[in-house]
Backbone atoms as SQL, in Angstrom:
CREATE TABLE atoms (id INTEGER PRIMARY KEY, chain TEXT, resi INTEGER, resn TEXT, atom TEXT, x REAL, y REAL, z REAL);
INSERT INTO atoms VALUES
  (1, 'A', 1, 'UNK', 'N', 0.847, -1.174, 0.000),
  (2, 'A', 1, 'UNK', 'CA', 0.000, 0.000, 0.000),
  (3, 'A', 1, 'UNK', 'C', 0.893, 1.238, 0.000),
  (4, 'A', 2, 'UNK', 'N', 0.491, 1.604, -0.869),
  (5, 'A', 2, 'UNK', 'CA', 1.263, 3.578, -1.015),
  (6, 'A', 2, 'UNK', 'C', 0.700, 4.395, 0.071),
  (7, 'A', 3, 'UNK', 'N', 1.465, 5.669, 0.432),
  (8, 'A', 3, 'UNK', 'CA', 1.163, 6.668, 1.090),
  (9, 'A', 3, 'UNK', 'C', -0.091, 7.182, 0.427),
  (10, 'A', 4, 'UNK', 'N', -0.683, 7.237, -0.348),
  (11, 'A', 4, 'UNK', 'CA', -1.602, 7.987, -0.800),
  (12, 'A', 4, 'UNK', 'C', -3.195, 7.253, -0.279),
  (13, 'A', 5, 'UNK', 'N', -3.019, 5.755, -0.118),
  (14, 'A', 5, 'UNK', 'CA', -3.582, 4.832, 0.828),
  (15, 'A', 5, 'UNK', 'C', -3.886, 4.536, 2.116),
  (16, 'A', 6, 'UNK', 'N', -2.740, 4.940, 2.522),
  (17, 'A', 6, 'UNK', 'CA', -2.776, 4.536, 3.293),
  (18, 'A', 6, 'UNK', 'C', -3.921, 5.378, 4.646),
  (19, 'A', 7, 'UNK', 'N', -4.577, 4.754, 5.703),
  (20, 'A', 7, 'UNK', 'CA', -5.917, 5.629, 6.306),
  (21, 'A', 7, 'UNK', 'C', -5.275, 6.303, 7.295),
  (22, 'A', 8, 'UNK', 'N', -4.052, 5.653, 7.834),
  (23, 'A', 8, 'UNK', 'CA', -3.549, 6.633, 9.068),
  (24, 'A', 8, 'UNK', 'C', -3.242, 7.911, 8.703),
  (25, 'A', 9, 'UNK', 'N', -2.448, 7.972, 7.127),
  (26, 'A', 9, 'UNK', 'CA', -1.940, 9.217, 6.465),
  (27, 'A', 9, 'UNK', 'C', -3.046, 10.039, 6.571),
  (28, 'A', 10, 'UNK', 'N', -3.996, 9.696, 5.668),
  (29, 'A', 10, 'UNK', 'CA', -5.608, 9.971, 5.217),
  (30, 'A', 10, 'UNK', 'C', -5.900, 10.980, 6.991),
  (31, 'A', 11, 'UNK', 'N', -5.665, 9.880, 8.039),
  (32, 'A', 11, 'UNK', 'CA', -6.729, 10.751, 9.504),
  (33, 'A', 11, 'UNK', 'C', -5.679, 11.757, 9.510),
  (34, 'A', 12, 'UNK', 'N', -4.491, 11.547, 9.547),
  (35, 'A', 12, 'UNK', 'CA', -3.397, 12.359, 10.188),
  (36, 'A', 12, 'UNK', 'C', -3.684, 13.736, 9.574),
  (37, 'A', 13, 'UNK', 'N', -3.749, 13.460, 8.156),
  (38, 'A', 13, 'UNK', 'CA', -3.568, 14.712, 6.921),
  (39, 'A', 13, 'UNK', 'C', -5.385, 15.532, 7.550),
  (40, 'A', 14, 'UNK', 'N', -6.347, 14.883, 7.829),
  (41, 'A', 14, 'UNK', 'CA', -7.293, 15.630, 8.331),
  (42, 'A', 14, 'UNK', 'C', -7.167, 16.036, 9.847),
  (43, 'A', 15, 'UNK', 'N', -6.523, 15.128, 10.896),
  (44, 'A', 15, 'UNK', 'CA', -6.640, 16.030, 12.194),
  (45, 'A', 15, 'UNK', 'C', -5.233, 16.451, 12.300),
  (46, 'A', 16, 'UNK', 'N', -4.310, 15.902, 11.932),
  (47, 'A', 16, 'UNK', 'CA', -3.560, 16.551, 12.141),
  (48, 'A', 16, 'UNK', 'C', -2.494, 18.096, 12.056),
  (49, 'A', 17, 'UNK', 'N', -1.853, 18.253, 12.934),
  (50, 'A', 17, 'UNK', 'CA', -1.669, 19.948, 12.854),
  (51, 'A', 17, 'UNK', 'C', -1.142, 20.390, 14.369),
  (52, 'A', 18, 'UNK', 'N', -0.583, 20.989, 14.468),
  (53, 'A', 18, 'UNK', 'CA', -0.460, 21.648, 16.018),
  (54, 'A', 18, 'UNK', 'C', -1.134, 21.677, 16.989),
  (55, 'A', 19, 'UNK', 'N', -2.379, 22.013, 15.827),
  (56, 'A', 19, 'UNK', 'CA', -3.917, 22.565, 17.388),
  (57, 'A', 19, 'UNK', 'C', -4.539, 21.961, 17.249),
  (58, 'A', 20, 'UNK', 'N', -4.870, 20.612, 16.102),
  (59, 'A', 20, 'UNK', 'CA', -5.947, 20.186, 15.655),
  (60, 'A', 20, 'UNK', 'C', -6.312, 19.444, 16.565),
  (61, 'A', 21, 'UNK', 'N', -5.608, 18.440, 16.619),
  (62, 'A', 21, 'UNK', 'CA', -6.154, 17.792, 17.758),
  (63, 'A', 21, 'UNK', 'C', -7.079, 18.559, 19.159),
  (64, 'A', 22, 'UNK', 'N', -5.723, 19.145, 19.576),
  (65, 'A', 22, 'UNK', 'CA', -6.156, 20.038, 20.682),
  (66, 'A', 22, 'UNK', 'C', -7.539, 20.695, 20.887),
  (67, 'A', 23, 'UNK', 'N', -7.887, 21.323, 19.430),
  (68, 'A', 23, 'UNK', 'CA', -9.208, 21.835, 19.189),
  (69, 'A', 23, 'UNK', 'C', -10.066, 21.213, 19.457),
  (70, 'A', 24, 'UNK', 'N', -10.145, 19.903, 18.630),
  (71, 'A', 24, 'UNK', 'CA', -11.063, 18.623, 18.679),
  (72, 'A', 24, 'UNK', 'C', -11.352, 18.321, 20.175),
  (73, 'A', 25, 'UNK', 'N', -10.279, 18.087, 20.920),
  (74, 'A', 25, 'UNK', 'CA', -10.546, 17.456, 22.106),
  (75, 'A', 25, 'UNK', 'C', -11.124, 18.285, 22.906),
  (76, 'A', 26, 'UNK', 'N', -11.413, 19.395, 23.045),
  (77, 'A', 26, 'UNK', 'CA', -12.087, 20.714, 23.621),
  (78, 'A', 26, 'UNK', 'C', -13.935, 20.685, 22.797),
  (79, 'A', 27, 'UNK', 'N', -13.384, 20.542, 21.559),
  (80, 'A', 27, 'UNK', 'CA', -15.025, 20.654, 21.102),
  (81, 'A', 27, 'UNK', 'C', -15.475, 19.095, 20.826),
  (82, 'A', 28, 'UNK', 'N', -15.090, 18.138, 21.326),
  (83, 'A', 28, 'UNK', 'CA', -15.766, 16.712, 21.367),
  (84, 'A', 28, 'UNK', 'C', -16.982, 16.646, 22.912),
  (85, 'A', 29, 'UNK', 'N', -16.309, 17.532, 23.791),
  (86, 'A', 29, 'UNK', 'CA', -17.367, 17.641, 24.785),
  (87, 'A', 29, 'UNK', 'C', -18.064, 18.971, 25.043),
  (88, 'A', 30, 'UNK', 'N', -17.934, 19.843, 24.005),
  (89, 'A', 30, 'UNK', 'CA', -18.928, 20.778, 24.130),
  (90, 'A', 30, 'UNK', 'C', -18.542, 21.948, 23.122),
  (91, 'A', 31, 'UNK', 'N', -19.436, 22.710, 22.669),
  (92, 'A', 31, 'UNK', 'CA', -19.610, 23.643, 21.610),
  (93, 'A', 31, 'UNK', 'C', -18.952, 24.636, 22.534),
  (94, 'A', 32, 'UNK', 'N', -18.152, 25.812, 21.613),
  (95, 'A', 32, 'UNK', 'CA', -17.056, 26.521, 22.001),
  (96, 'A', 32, 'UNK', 'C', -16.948, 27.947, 21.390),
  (97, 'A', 33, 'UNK', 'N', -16.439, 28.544, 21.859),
  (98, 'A', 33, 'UNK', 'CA', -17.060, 30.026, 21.446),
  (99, 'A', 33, 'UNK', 'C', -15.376, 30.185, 20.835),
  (100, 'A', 34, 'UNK', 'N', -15.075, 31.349, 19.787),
  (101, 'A', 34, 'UNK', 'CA', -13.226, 31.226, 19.440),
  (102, 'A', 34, 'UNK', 'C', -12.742, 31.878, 20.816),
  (103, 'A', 35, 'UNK', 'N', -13.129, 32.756, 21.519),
  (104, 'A', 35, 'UNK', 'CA', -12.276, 33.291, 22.605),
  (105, 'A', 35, 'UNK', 'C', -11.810, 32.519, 23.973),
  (106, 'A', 36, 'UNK', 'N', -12.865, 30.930, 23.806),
  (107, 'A', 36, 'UNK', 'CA', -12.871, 29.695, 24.431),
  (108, 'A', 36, 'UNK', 'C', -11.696, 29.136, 24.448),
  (109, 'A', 37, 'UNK', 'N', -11.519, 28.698, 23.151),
  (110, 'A', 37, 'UNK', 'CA', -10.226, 28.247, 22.226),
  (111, 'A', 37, 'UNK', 'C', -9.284, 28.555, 22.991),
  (112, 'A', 38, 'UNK', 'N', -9.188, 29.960, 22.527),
  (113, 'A', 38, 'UNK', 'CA', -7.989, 30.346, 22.342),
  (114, 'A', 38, 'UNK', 'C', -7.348, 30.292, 23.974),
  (115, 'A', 39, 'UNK', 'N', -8.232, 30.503, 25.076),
  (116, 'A', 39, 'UNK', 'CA', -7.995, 30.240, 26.457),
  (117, 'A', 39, 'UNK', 'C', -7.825, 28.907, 26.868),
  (118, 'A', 40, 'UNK', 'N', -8.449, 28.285, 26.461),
  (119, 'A', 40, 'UNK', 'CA', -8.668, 26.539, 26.629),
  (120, 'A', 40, 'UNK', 'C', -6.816, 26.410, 25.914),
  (121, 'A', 41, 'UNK', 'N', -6.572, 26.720, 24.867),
  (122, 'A', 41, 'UNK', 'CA', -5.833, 25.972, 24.053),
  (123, 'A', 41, 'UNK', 'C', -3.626, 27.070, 24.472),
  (124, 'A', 42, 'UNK', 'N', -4.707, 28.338, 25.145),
  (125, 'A', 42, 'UNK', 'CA', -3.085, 29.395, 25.484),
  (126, 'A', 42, 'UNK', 'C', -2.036, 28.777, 24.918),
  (127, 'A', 43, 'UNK', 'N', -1.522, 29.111, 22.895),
  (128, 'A', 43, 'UNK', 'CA', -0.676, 29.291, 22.456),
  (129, 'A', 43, 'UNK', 'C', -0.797, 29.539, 21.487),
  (130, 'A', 44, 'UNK', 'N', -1.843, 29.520, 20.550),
  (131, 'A', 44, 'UNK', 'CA', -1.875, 29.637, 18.759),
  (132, 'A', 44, 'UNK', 'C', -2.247, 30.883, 19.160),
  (133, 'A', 45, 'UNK', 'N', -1.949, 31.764, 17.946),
  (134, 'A', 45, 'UNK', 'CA', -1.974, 33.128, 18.002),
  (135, 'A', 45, 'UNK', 'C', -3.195, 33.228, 17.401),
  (136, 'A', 46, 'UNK', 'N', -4.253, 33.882, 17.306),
  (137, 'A', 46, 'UNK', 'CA', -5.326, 34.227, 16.433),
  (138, 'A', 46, 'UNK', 'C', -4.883, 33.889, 15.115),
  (139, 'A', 47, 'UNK', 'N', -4.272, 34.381, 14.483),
  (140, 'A', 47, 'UNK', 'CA', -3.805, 33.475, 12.778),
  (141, 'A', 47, 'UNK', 'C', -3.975, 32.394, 12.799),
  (142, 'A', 48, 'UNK', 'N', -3.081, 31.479, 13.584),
  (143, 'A', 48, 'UNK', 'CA', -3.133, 30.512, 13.143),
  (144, 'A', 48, 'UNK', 'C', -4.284, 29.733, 14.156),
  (145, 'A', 49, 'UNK', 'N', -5.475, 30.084, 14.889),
  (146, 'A', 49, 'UNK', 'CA', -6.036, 29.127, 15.406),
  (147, 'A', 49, 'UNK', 'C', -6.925, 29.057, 14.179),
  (148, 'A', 50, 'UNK', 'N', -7.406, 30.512, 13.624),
  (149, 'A', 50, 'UNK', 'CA', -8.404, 30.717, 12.489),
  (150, 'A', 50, 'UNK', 'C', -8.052, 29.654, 11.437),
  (151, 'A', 51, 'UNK', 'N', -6.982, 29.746, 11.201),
  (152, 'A', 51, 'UNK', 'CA', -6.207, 28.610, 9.842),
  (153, 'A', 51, 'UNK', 'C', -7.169, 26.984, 10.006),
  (154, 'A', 52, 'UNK', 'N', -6.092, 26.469, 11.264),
  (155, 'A', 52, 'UNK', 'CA', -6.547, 25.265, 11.839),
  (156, 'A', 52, 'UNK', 'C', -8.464, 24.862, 12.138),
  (157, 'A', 53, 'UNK', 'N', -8.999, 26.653, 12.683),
  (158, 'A', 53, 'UNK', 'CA', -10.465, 26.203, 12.562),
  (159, 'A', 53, 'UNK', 'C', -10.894, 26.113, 11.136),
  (160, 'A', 54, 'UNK', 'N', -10.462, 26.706, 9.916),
  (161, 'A', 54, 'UNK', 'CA', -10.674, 26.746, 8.542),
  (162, 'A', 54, 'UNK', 'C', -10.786, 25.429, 8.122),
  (163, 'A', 55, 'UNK', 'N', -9.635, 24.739, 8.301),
  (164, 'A', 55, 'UNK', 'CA', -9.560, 23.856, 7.824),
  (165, 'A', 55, 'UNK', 'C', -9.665, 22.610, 7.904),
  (166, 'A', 56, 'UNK', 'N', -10.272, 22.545, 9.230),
  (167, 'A', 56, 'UNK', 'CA', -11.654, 21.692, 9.928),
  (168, 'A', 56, 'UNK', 'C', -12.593, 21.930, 9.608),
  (169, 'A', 57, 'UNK', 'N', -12.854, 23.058, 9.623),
  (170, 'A', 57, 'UNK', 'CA', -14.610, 23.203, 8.692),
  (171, 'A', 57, 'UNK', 'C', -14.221, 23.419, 6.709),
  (172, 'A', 58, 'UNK', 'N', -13.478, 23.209, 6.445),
  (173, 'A', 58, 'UNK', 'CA', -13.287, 22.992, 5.377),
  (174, 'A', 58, 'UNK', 'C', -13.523, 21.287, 5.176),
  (175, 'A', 59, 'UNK', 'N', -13.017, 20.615, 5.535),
  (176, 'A', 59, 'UNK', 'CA', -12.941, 19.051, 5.842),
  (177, 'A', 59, 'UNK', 'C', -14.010, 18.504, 6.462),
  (178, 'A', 60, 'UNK', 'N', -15.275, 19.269, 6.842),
  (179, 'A', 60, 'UNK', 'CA', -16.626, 19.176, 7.316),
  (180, 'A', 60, 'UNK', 'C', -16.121, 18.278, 8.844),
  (181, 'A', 61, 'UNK', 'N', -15.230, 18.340, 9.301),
  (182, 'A', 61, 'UNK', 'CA', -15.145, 18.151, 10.754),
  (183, 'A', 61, 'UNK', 'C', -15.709, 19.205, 11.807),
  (184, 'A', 62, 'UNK', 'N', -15.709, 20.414, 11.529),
  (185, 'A', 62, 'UNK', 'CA', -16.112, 21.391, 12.909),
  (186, 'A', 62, 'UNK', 'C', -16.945, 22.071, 11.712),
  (187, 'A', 63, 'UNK', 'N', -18.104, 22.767, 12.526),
  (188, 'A', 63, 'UNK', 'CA', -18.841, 23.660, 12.254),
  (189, 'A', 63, 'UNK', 'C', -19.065, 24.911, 13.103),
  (190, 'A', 64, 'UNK', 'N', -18.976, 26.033, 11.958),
  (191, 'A', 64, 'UNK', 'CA', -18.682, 27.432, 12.469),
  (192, 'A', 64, 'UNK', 'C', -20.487, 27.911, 12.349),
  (193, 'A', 65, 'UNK', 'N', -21.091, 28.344, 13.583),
  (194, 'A', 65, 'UNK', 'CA', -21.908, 28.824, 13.465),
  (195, 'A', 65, 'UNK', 'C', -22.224, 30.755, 13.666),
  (196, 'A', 66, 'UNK', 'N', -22.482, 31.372, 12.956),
  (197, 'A', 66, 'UNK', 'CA', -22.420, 32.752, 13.570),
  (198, 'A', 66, 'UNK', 'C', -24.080, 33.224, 13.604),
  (199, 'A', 67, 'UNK', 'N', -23.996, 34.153, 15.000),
  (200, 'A', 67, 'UNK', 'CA', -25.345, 34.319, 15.065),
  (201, 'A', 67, 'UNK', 'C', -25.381, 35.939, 15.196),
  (202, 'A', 68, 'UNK', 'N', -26.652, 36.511, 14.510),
  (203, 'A', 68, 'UNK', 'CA', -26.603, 37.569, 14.081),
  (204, 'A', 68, 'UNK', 'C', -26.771, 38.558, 14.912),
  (205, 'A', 69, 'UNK', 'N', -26.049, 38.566, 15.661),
  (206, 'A', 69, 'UNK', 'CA', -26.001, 39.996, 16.828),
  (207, 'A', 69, 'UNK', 'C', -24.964, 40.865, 16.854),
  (208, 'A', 70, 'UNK', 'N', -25.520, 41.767, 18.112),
  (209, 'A', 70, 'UNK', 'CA', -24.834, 42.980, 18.007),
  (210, 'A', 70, 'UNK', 'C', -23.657, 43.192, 19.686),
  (211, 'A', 71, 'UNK', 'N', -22.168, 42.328, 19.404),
  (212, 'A', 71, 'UNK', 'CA', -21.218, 42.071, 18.500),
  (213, 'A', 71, 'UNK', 'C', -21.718, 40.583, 17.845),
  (214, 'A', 72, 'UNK', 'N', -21.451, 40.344, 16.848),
  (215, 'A', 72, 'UNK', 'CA', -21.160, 38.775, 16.199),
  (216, 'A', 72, 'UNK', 'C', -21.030, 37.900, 17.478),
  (217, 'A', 73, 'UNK', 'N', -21.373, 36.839, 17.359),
  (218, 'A', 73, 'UNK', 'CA', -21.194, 35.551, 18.636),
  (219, 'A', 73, 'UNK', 'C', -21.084, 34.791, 17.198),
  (220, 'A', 74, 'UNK', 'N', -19.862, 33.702, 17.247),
  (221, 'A', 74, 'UNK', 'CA', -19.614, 32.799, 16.592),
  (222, 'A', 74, 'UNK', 'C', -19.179, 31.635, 17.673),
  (223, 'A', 75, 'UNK', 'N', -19.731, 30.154, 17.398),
  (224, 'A', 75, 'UNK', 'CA', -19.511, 29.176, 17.970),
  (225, 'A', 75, 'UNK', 'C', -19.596, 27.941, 17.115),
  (226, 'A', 76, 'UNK', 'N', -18.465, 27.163, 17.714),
  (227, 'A', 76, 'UNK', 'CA', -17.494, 26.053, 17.072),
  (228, 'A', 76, 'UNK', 'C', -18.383, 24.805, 17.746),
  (229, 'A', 77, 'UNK', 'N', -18.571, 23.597, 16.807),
  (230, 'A', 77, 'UNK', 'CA', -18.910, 22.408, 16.887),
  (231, 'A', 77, 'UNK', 'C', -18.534, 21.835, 16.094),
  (232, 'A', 78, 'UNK', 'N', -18.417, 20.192, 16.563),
  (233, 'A', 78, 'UNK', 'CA', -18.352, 19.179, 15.500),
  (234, 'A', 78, 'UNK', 'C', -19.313, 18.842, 14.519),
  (235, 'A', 79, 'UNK', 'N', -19.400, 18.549, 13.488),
  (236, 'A', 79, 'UNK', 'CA', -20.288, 17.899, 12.543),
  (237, 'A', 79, 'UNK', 'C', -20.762, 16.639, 12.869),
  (238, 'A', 80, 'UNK', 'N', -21.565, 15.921, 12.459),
  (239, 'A', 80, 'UNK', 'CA', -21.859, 14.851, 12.337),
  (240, 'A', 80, 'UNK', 'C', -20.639, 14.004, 11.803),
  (241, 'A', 81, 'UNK', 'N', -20.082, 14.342, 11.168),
  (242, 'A', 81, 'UNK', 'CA', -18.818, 13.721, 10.471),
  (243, 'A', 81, 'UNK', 'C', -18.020, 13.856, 11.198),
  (244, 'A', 82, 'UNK', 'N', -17.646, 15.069, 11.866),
  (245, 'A', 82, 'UNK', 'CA', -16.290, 15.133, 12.949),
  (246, 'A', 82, 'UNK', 'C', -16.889, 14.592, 14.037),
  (247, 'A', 83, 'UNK', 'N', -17.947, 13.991, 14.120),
  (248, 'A', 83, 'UNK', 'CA', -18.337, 13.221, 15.591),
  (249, 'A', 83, 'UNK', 'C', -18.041, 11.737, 15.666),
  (250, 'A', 84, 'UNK', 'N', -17.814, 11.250, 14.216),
  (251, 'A', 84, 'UNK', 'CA', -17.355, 9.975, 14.301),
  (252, 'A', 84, 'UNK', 'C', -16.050, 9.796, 14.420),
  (253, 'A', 85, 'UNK', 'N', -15.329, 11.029, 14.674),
  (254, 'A', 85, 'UNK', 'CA', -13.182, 11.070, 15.882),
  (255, 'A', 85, 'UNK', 'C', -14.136, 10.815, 16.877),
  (256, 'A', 86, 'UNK', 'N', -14.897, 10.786, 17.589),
  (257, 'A', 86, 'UNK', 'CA', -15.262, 11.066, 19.044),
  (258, 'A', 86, 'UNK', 'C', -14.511, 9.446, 19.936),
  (259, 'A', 87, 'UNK', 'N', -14.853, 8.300, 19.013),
  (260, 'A', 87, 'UNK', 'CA', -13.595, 7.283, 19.506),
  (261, 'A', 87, 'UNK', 'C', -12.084, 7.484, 19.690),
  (262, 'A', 88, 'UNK', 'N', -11.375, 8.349, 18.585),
  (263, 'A', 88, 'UNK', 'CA', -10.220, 7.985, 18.573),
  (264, 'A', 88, 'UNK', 'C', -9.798, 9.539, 19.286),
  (265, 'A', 89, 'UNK', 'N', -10.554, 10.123, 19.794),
  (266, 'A', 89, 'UNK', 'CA', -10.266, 11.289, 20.592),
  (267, 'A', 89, 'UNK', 'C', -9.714, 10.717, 22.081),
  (268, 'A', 90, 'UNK', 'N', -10.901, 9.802, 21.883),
  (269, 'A', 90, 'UNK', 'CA', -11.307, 9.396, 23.669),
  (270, 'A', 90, 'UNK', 'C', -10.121, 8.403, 24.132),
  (271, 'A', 91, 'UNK', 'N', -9.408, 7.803, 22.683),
  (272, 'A', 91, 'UNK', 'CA', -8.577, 6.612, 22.643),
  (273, 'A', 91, 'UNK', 'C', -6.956, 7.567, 23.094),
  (274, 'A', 92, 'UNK', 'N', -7.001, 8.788, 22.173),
  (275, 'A', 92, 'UNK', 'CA', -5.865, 9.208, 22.296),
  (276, 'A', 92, 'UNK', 'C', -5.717, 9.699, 23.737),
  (277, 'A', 93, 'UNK', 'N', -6.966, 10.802, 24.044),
  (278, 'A', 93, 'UNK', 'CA', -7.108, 11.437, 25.449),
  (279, 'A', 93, 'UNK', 'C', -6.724, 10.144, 26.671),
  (280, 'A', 94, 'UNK', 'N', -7.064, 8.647, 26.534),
  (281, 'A', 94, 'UNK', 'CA', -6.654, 7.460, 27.523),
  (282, 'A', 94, 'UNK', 'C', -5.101, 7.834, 27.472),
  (283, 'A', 95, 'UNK', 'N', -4.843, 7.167, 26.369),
  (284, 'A', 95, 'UNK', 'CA', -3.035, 6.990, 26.127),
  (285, 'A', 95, 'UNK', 'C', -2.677, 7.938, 26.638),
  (286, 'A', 96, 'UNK', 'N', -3.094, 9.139, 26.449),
  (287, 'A', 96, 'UNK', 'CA', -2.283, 10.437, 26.847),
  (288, 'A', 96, 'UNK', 'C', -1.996, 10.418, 28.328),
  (289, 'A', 97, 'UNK', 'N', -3.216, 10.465, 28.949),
  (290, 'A', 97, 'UNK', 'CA', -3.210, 10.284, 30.494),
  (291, 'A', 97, 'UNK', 'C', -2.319, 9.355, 30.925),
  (292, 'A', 98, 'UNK', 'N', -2.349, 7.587, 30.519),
  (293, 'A', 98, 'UNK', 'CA', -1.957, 6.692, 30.802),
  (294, 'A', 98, 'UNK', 'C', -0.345, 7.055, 31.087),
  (295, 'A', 99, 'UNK', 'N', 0.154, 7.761, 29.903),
  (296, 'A', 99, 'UNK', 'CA', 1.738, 7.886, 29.635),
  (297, 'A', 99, 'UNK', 'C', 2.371, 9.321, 30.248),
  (298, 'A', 100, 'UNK', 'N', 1.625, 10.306, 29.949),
  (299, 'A', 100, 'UNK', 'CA', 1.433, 11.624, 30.445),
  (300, 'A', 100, 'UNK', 'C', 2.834, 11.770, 31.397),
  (301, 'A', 101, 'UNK', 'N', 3.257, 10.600, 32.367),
  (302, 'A', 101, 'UNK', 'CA', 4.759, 10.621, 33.368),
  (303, 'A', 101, 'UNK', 'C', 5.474, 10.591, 32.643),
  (304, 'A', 102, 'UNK', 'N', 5.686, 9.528, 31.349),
  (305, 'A', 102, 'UNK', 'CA', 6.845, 9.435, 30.823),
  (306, 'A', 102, 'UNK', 'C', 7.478, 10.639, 30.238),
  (307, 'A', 103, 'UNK', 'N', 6.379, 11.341, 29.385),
  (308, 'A', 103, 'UNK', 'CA', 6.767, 12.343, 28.572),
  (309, 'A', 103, 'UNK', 'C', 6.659, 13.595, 29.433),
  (310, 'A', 104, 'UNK', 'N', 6.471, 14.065, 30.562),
  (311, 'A', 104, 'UNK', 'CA', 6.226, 15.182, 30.820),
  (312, 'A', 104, 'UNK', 'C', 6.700, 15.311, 31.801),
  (313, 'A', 105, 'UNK', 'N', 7.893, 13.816, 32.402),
  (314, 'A', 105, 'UNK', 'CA', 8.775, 13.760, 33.807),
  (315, 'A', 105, 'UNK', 'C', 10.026, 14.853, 33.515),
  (316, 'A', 106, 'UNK', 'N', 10.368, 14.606, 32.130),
  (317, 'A', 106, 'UNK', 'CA', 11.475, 16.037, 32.287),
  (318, 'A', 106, 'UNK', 'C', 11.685, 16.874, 31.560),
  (319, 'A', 107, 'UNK', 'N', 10.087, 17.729, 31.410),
  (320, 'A', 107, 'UNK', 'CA', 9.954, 19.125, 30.731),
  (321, 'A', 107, 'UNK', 'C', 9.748, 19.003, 29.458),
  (322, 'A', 108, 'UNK', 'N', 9.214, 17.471, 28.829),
  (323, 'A', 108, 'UNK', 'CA', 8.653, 17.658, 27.399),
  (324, 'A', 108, 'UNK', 'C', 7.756, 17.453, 27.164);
C-alpha cells in the first residue's frame, strides 16, 4: 500500500496539525465560542487558530456557526462527520493520560 492509501496518512492529513487535535478534544465535549479556544488551548496566536479552525470546517469536521447579533457571537462544533473522531479522541485522550509521566517527567 502507497502513502496515498494509506488511512492513518488519510486521519493524520485531516486532524492533524499543532492545534488540531487540541481543538477537537475541547469541542468533542462541548460547543465553544473562538475566545474559548484560544484560552482553553493558550498558544496559537489568532492566525493561526483561524487557519486550523478553517480547515476543519473545510474538511466538514467542525462547524462554524455565527449568530446575528450585536457584537457577532460565533460558535465552534463538530459535525456529524467530525463526531465519528469522538472514539479515537477518547482513545488518544486514555493513552495520553496513561503515559502523560513518561513524557512530561522532564519538561517535554
Amino acid at each position: 500500500m502507497d502513502s496515498k492509501n494509506c488511512p492513518v496518512t488519510l486521519t493524520t492529513h485531516v486532524i492533524g496539525g499543532k492545534w488540531k487535535p487540541s481543538i477537537l478534544f475541547y469541542l468533542e465535549r462541548r460547543v465553544c465560542r473562538f475566545s474559548e479556544l484560544q484560552r482553553f488551548l493558550a498558544g496559537p496566536t489568532k492566525k493561526m487558530l483561524t487557519q486550523q479552525l478553517r480547515e476543519l470546517e473545510r474538511d466538514d469536521i467542525v462547524r462554524r456557526k455565527v449568530y446575528a447579533e450585536v457584537p457577532p457571537r460565533v460558535e465552534y462544533s463538530l459535525t456529524k462527520h467530525g463526531e465519528s473522531l469522538r472514539p479515537i479522541l477518547r482513545l488518544m485522550s486514555a493513552w495520553g493520560k496513561k503515559h502523560r509521566a513518561r513524557y512530561c517527567a522532564n519538561g517535554n
